[in-house]
C-alpha positions as CSV (number, residue, x, y, z in Angstrom):
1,X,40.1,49.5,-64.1
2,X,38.7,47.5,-61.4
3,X,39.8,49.1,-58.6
4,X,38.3,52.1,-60.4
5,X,34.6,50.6,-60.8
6,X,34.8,49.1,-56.7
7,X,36.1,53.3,-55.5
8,X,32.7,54.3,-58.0
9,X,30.6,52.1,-56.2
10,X,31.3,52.3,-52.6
11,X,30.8,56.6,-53.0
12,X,27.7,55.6,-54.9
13,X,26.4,53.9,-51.6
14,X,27.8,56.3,-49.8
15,X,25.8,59.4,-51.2
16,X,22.5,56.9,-51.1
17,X,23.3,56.1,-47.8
18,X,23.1,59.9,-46.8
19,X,20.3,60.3,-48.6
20,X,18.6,57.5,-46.6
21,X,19.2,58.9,-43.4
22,X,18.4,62.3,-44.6
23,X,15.5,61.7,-45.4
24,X,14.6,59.9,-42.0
25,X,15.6,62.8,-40.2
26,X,13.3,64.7,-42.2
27,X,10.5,62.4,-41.4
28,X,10.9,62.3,-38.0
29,X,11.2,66.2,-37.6
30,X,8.0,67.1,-39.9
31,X,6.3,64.3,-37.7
32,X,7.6,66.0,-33.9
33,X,6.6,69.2,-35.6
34,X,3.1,68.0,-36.2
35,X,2.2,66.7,-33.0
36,X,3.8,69.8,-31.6
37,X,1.6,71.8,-33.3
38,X,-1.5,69.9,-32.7
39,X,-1.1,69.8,-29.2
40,X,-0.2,73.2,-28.9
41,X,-2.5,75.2,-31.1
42,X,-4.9,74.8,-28.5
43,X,-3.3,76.2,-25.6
44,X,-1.7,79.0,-27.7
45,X,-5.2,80.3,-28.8
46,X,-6.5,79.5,-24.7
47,X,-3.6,81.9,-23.5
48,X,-4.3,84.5,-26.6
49,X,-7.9,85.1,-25.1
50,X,-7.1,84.6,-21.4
51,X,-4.2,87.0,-20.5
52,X,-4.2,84.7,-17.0
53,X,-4.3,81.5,-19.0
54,X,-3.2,79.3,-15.7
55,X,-6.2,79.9,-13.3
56,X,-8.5,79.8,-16.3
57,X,-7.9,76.4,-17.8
58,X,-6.7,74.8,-14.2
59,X,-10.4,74.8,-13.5
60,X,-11.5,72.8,-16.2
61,X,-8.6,70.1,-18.0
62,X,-8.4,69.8,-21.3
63,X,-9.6,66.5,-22.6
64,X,-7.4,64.0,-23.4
65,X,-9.2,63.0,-26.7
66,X,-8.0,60.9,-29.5
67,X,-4.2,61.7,-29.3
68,X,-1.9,59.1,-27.5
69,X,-2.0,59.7,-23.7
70,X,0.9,61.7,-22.0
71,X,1.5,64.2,-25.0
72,X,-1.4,66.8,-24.9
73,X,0.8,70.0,-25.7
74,X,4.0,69.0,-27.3
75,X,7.1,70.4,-27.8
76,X,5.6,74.0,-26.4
77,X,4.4,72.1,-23.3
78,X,8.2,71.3,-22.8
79,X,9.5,75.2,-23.7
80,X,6.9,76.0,-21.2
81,X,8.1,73.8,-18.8
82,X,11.5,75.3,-19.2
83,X,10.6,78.8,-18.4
84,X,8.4,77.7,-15.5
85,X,11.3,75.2,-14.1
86,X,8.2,72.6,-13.9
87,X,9.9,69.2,-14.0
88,X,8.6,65.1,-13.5
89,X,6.5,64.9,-10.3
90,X,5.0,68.5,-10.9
91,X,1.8,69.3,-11.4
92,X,1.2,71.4,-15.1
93,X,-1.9,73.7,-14.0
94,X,-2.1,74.8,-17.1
95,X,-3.1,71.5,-18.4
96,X,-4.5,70.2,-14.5
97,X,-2.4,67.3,-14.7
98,X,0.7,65.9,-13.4
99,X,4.1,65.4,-15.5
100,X,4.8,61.8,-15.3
101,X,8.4,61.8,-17.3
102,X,9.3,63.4,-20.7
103,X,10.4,61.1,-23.6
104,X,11.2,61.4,-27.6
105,X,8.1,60.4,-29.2
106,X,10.3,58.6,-32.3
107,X,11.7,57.4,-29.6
108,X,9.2,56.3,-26.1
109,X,11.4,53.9,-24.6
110,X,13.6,56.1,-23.0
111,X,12.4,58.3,-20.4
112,X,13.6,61.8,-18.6
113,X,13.0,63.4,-15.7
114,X,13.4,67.0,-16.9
115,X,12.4,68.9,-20.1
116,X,15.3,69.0,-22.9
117,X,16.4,69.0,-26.3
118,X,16.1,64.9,-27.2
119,X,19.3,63.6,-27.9
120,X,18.1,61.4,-30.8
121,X,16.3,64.1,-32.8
122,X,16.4,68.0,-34.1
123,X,13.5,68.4,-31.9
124,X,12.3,68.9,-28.0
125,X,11.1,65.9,-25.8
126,X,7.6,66.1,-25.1
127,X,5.6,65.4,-21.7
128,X,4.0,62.3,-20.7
129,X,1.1,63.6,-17.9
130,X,-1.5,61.8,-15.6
131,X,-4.6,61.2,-15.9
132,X,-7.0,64.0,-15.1
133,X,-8.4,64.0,-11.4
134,X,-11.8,63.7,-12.5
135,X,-10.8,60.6,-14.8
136,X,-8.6,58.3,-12.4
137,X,-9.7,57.2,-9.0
138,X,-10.9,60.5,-7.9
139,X,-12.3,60.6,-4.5
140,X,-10.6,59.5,-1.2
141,X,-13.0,57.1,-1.2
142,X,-11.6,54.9,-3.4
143,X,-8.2,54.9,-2.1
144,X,-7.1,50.9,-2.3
145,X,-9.7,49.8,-4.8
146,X,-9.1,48.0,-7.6
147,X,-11.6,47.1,-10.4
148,X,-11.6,44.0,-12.4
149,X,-13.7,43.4,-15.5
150,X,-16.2,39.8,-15.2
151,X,-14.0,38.5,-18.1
152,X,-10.7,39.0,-16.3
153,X,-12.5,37.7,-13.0
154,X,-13.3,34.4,-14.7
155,X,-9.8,33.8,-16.3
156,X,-7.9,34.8,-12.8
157,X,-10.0,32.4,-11.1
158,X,-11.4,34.6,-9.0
159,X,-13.7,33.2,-6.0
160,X,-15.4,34.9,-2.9
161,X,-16.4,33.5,0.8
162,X,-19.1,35.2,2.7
163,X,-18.2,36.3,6.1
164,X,-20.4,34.8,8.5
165,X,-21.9,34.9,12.0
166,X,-21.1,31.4,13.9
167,X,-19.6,29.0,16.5
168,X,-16.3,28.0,16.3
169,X,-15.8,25.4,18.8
170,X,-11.5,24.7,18.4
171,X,-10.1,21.4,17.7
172,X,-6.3,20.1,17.7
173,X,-4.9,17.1,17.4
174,X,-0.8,16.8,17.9
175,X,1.4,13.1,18.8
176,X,3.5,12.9,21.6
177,X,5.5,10.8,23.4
178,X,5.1,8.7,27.2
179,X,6.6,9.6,29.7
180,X,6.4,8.6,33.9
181,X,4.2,10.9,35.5
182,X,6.9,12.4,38.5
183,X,4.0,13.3,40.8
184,X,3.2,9.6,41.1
185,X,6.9,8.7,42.5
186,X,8.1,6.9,45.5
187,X,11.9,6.7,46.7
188,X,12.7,4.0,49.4
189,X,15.6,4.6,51.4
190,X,17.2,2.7,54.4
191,X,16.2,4.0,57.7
192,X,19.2,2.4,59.5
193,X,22.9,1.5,58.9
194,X,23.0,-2.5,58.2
195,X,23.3,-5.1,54.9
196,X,22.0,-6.1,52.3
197,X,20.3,-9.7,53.2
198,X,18.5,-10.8,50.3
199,X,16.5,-8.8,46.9
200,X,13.5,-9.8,45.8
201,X,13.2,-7.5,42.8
202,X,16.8,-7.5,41.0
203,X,15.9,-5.3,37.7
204,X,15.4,-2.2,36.6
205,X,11.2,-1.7,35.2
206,X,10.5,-4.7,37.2
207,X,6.7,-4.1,38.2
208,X,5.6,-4.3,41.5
209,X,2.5,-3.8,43.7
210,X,1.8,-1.9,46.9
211,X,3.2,-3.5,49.7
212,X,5.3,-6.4,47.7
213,X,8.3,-7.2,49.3
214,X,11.9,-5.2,48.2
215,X,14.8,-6.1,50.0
216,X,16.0,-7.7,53.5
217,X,17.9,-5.7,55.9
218,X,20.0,-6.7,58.7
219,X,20.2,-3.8,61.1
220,X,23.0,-5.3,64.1
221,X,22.0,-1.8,65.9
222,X,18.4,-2.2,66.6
223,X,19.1,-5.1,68.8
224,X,20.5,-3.1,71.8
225,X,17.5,-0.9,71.4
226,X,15.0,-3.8,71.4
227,X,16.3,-5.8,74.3
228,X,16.6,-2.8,76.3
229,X,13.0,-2.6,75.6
230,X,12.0,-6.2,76.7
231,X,13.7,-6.0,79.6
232,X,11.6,-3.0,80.8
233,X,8.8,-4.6,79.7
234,X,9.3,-7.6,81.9
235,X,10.1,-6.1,85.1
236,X,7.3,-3.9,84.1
237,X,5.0,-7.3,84.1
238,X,6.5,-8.3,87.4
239,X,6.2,-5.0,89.3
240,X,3.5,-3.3,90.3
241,X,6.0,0.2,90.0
242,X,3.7,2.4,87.6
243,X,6.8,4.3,87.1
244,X,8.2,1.4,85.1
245,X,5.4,2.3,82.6
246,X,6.9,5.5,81.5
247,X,10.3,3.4,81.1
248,X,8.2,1.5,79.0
249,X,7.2,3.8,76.7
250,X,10.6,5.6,76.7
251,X,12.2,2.7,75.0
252,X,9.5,2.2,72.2
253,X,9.7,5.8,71.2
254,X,13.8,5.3,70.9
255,X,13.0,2.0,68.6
256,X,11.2,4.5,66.7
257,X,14.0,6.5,66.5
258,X,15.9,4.3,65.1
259,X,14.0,3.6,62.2
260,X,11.9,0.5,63.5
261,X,8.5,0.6,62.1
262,X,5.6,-0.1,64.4
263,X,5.1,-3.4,62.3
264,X,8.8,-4.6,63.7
265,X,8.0,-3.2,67.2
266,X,4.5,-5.1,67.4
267,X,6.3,-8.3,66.4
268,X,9.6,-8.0,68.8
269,X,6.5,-7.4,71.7
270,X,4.5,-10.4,70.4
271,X,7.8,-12.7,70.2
272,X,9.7,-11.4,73.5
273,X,12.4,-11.9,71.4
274,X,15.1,-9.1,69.4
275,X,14.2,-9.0,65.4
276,X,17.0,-7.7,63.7
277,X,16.3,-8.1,60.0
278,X,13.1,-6.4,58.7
279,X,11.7,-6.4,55.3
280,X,11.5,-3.1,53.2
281,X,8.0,-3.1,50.6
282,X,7.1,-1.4,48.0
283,X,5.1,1.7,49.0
284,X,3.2,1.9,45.7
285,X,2.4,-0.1,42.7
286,X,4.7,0.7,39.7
287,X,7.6,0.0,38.1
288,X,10.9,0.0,39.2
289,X,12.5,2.9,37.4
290,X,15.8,2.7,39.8
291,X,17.6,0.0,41.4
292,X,20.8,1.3,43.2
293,X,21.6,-2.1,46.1
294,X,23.2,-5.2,45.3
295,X,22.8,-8.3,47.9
296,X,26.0,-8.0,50.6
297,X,26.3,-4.2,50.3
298,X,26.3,-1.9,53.5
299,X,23.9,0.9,53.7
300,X,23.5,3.8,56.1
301,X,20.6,5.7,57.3
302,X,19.4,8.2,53.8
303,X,20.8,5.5,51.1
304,X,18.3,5.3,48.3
305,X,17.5,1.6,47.7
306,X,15.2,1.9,45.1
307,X,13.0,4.4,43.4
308,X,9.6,3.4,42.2
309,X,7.2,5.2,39.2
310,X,3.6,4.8,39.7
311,X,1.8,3.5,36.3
312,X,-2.1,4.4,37.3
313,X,-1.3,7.8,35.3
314,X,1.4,8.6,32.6
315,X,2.6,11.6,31.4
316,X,2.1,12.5,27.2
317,X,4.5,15.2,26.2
318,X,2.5,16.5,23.0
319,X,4.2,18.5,20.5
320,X,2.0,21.4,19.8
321,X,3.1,23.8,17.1
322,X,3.4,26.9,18.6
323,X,0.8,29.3,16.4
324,X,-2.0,27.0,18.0
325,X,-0.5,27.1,21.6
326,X,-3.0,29.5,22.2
327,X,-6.3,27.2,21.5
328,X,-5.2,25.3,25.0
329,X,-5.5,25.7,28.3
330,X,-5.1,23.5,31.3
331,X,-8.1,21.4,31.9
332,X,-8.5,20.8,28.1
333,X,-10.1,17.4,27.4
334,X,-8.0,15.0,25.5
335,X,-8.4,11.6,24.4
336,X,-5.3,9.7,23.3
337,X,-4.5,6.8,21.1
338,X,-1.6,4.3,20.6
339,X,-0.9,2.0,18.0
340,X,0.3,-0.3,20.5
341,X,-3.4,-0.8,21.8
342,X,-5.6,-0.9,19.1
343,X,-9.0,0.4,19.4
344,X,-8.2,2.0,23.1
345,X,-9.1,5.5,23.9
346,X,-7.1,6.7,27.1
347,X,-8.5,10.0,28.3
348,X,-6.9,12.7,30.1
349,X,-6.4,16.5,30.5
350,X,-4.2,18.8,29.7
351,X,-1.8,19.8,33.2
352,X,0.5,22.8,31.9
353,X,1.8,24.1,28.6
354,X,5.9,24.0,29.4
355,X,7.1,27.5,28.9
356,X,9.8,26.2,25.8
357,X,9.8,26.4,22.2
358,X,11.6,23.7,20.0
359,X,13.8,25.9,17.9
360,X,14.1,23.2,14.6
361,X,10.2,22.4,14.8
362,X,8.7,25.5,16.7
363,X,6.2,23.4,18.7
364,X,5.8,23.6,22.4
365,X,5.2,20.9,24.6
366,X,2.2,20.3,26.3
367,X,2.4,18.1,29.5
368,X,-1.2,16.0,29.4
369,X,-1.8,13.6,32.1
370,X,-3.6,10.6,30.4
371,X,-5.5,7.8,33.1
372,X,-3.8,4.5,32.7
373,X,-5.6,1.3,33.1
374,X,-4.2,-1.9,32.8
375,X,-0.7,0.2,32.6
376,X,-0.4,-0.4,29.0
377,X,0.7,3.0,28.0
378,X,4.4,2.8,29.1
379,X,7.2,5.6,29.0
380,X,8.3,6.2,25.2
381,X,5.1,4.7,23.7
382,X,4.1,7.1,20.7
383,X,0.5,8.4,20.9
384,X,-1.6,10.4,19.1
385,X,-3.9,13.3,20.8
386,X,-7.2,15.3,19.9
387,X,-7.9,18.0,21.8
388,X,-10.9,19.0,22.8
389,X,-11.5,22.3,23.7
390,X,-15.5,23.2,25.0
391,X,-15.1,26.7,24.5
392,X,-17.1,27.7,21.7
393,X,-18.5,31.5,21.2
394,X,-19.8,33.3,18.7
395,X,-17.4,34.7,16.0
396,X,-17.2,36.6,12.6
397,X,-15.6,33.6,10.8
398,X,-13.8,33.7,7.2
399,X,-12.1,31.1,5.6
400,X,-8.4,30.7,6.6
401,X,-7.1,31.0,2.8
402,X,-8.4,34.3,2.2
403,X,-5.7,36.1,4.7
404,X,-2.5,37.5,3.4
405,X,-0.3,37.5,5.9
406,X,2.5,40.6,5.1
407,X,4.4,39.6,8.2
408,X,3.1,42.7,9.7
409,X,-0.5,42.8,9.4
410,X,-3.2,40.3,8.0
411,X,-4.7,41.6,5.2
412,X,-8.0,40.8,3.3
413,X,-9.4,41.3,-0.1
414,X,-12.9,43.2,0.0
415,X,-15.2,42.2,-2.9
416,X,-17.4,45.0,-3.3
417,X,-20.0,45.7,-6.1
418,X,-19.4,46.2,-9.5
419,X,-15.9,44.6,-9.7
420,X,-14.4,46.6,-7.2
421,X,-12.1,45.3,-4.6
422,X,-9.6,46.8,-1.7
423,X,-7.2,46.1,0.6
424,X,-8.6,45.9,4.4
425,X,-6.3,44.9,7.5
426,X,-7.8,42.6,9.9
427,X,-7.0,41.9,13.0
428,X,-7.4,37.7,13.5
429,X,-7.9,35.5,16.2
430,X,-8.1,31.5,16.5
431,X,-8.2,29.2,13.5
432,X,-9.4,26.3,13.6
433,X,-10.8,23.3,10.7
434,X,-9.9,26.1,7.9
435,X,-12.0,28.7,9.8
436,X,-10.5,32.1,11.0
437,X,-11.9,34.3,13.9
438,X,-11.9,38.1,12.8
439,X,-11.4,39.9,15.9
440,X,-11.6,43.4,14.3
441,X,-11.9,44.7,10.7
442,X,-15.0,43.3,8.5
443,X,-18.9,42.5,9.5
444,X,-21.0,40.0,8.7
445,X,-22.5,39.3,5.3
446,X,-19.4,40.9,3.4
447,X,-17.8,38.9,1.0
448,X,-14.3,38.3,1.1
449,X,-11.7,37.1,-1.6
450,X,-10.1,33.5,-1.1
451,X,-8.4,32.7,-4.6
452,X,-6.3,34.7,-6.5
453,X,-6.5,37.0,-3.7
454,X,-2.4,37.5,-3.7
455,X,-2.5,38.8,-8.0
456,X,-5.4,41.4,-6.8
457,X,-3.3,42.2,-3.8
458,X,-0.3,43.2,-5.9
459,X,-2.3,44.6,-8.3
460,X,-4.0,47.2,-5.8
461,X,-0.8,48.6,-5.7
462,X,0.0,48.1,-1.6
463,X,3.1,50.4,-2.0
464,X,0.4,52.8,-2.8
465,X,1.1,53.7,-6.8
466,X,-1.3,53.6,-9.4
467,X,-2.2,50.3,-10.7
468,X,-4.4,48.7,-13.7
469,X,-5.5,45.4,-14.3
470,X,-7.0,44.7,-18.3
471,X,-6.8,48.3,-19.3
472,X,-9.0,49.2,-16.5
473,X,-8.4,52.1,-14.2
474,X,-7.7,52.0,-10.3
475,X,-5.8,53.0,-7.6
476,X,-4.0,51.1,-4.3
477,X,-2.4,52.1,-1.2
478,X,-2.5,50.4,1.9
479,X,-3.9,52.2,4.7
């Protein structure tokens, strides 16, 4: 008996259960059929009176009015579309507008792109159109623009920047490092084969002085030369041959030769006697940077003894990234400053921007020679540089934060009256203390946007579709 009452009441809730949906079908048919007829009663009686209905009512769109946007003609906009093979992305002339997609009105979620039976209901999808020419955008003229109500302006943060007329005089600053100055250089070599005597500088950044002493040498070949060059001078003295003269000045010219300084000669003349160790100096005041003799080695004629780094002027490698490479030139003032000498200011210019970008940091170096008093700036001393370019001009300035940059042009946001704003490509020069030169693009007294610049940008549609921002209309495509 049981059984019996559970088989009654699942075919109970069967039958109710068809009824249900039944009845929804119903619904949703009388309500496709309603719109369908509301939309096209209009257009029925227009083509009745008009036996070229398209030309006629292409001239002059039907209104929109109070039913929902996109379904002005129903289910016999749709048979018509059929017959004409009009599909999405066509224009309807006789409505004046443009098909957009087709959908199930019970059902708007789901689009198509050609007009059909709907597969959810006993009825035909209906087109969603455009707006009417006269109603969107309209005129070329406002290709790009968007428009933005004062209430949505406030909440988006919105702020404009002039665009002025003014000087902009560049300024840089960038750190480097010290490093010798190679123009300022000295290498000492020996001028004759001979040994190593006696140092009197034995390590490497040793400083020295112009004309300090270096190293002994004692040159065993230089004393042939030499007394063959007092004895002509003797018999010289004692003979009053003018021919010996020449003899004379043979033999000093061959000490030269060999390597003797005129120093060395003047004192083997004044002694009468052969001098066969001479004294090297230092030929400039520095540092030693190389030391290459030990005492007791032999050299020969070209050895390097020592090389020596002059300290009046240092090199600073600064490490300038390479976007503002182009505010310097050589000849650039720049004043330097070390933590190692408090309160100094070293100035210098700038020599030569080294053709080289630094691939992890892209900066390039710029080699400025800085003067050196005192020699307290020494090689690998950090510093820190401002540069001071003179060149100033006048420019069409904006601030820096109101270009976008696309990675292939700079764009701007144009304010413009009445909540309007557009897209416009500039073309940018220098920047400098959050200033930007516009080379090409704007004029003075425009205003510009510089915050929230990027969410109107997007919104103007740079892709150049349709856009809207707080149910109001406008258009965007970037020229």
């Amino acid at each position: 008996m049981n059984r019996k009452n559970i088989l009654i009441a699942v075919a109970v809730a069967a039958v109710l259960a068809a009824a249900a949906g039944y009845g929804l079908y119903r619904l949703g048919t009388q309500h496709g059929t309603a719109i369908a007829t509301a939309g096209s009663a209009p257009a029925l009686m227009t083509m009745a009176k008009d036996p070229a209905p398209t030309m006629a009512v292409a001239s002059s769109p039907p209104p929109m009015g109070k039913l929902p946007q996109g379904i002005p003609e129903g289910e016999a906009a749709t048979r018509r579309h059929i017959v004409s093979g009009l599909k999405a992305g066509d224009m309807d002339t006789l409505v004046g507008r443009n098909i957009l997609y087709y959908h199930d009105p019970m059902v708007p979620g789901n689009k198509f792109d050609k007009p059909a039976k709907s597969p959810f209901m006993d009825m035909m999808l209906v087109p969603v159109y455009g707006e009417a020419p006269n109603a969107a955008a309209g005129t070329s003229a406002d290709t790009g623009k968007v428009s933005i109500s004062p209430r949505v302006q406030q909440n988006l943060g919105v702020r404009t920047a002039l665009v002025t007329q003014g000087m902009l005089s560049p300024e840089l600053s960038a750190v480097g490092n010290i490093a010798f100055n190679e123009r300022d250089q000295a290498i000492v070599q020996a001028r004759a084969a001979g040994y190593v005597e006696r140092l009197h500088v034995r390590a490497t950044l040793d400083k020295v002085t112009k004309g300090q002493a270096l190293v002994d040498l004692y040159v065993p070949e230089w004393i042939a030369a030499q007394e063959e060059f007092l004895s002509l001078r003797r018999m010289a003295g004692a003979s009053a041959n003018n021919g010996l003269a020449s003899l004379v000045d043979g033999a000093r010219q061959r000490m030269r030769l060999a390597g003797m300084s005129d120093a060395l000669i003047s004192q083997v003349e004044a002694s009468g006697r052969p001098q066969a160790r001479t004294t090297i100096t230092a030929p400039v005041s520095g540092v030693v940077a190389e030391l290459m003799v030990r005492e007791g080695m032999t050299v020969t004629p070209g050895t390097t003894l020592f090389r020596i780094n002059g300290l009046g002027t240092v090199w600073a490698n600064a490490e300038v990234p390479e976007g503002q490479a182009a505010l310097l030139r050589p000849g650039t003032r720049v004043v330097a400053r070390t933590p190692a000498a408090p309160g100094t200011a070293y100035e210098g210019t700038v020599q030569a921007l080294l053709p080289e970008v630094n691939a992890a940091t892209r900066t390039l170096k710029a080699r400025v020679e800085l003067r050196n008093p005192g020699m307290q700036l020494v090689p690998g001393m950090f510093v820190s540089m401002q540069f001071m370019d003179k060149r100033s001009g006048a420019a069409l300035l904006i601030p820096t934060e109101a270009v976008i940059q696309t990675g292939k042009r700079s764009v701007v946001m144009l304010a413009e009256d009445n909540g309007r704003f557009r897209p416009v490509q500039v073309e940018t020069g220098i920047e400098s203390a959050g200033q930007t030169q516009v080379l090409r693009g704007l004029q003075a007294g425009q205003r510009v946007v510089v915050s929230s610049q990027f969410l109107i940008d997007s919104e103007a549609s740079l892709r150049g579709f349709e856009a809207r921002l707080n149910d109001v209309p406008a258009t965007g495509a970037r020229p």
